[in-house]
C-alpha positions as CSV (number, residue, x, y, z in Angstrom):
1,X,101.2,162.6,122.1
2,X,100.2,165.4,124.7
3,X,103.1,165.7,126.9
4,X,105.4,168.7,127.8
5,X,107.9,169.1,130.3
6,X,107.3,167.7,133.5
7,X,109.1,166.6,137.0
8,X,113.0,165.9,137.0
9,X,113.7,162.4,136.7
10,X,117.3,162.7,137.5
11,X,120.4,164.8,136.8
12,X,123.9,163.5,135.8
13,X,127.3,164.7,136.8
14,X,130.3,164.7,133.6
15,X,130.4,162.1,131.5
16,X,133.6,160.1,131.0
17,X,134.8,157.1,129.0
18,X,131.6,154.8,129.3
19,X,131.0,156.2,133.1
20,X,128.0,158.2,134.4
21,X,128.8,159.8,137.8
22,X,125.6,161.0,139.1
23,X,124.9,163.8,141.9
24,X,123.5,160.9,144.2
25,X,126.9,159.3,144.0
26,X,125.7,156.2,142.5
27,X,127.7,155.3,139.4
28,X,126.6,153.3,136.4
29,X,128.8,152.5,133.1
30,X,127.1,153.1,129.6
31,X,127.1,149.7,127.5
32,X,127.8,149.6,123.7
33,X,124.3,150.8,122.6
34,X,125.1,153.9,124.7
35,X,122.6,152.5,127.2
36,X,122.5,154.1,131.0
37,X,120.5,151.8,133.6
38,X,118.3,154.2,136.4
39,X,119.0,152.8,139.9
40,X,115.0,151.1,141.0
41,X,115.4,153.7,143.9
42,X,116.0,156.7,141.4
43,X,113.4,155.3,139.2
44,X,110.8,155.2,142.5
45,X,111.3,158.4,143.7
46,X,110.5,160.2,140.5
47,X,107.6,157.4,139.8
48,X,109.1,156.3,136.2
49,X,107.4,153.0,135.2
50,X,108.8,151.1,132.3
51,X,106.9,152.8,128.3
52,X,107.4,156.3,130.3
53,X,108.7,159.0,128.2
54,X,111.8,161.1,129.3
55,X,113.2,164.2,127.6
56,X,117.4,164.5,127.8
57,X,119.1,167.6,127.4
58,X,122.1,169.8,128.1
59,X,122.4,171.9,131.1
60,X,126.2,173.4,131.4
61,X,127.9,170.5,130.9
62,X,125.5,168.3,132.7
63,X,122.9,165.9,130.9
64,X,119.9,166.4,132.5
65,X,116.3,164.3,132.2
66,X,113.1,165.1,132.7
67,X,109.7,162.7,132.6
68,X,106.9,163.7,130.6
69,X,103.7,164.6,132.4
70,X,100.3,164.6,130.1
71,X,99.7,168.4,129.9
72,X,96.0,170.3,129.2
73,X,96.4,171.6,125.9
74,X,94.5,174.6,127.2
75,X,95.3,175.7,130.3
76,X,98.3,173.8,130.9
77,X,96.9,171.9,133.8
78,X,98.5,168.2,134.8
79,X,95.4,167.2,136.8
80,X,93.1,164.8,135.6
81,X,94.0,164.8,132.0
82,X,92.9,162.8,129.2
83,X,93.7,162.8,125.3
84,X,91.5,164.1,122.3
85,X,93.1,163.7,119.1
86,X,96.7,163.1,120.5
87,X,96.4,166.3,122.4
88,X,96.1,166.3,126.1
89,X,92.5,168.7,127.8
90,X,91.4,168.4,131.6
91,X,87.8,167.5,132.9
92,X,87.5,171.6,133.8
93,X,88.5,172.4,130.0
94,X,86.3,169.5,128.9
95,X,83.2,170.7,131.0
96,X,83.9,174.2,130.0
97,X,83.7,173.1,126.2
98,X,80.9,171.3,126.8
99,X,78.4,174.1,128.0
């Protein structure tokens, strides 16, 4: 797909036997598929709708996740884009290409 790096969805604290302990002080427990539920109010704030994507990585020794925004394969834009052959271009690019 046409995504990169977009807004943070949320940032956990350490991880320790099955337990998340997040900055907001809410805390979850992982299940045996390694599972990790987002609280609904964690999940509004950031606008993360059940099929979005989210990228996890390391920070430190914090896991950090981001949600994947549909990015303009040419000028990197996140306004109004739409896909072309699983890459992601904005009406400007698309006007500009056209004429």
């Amino acid at each position: 797909m046409f995504y990169s790096k977009g807004m943070l969805a949320a940032v956990g604290g350490r991880i320790s036997r099955n337990e998340v302990t997040m900055d907001t002080g809410i805390v979850r427990k992982m299940d045996d598929l390694g599972r990790i539920v987002i609280p609904a109010e964690t999940r509004r704030l950031f606008n993360i709708r059940e099929g979005d994507e989210l990228t996890i990585s390391v920070v430190g020794d914090n896991i950090s996740m981001r949600k994947l925004d549909a990015t303009c394969t040419f000028c990197g834009s996140t306004e109004k884009v739409s896909g072309f052959h699983n890459k992601g271009i904005c009406s400007i690019c698309t006007f500009e290409l056209q004429n």
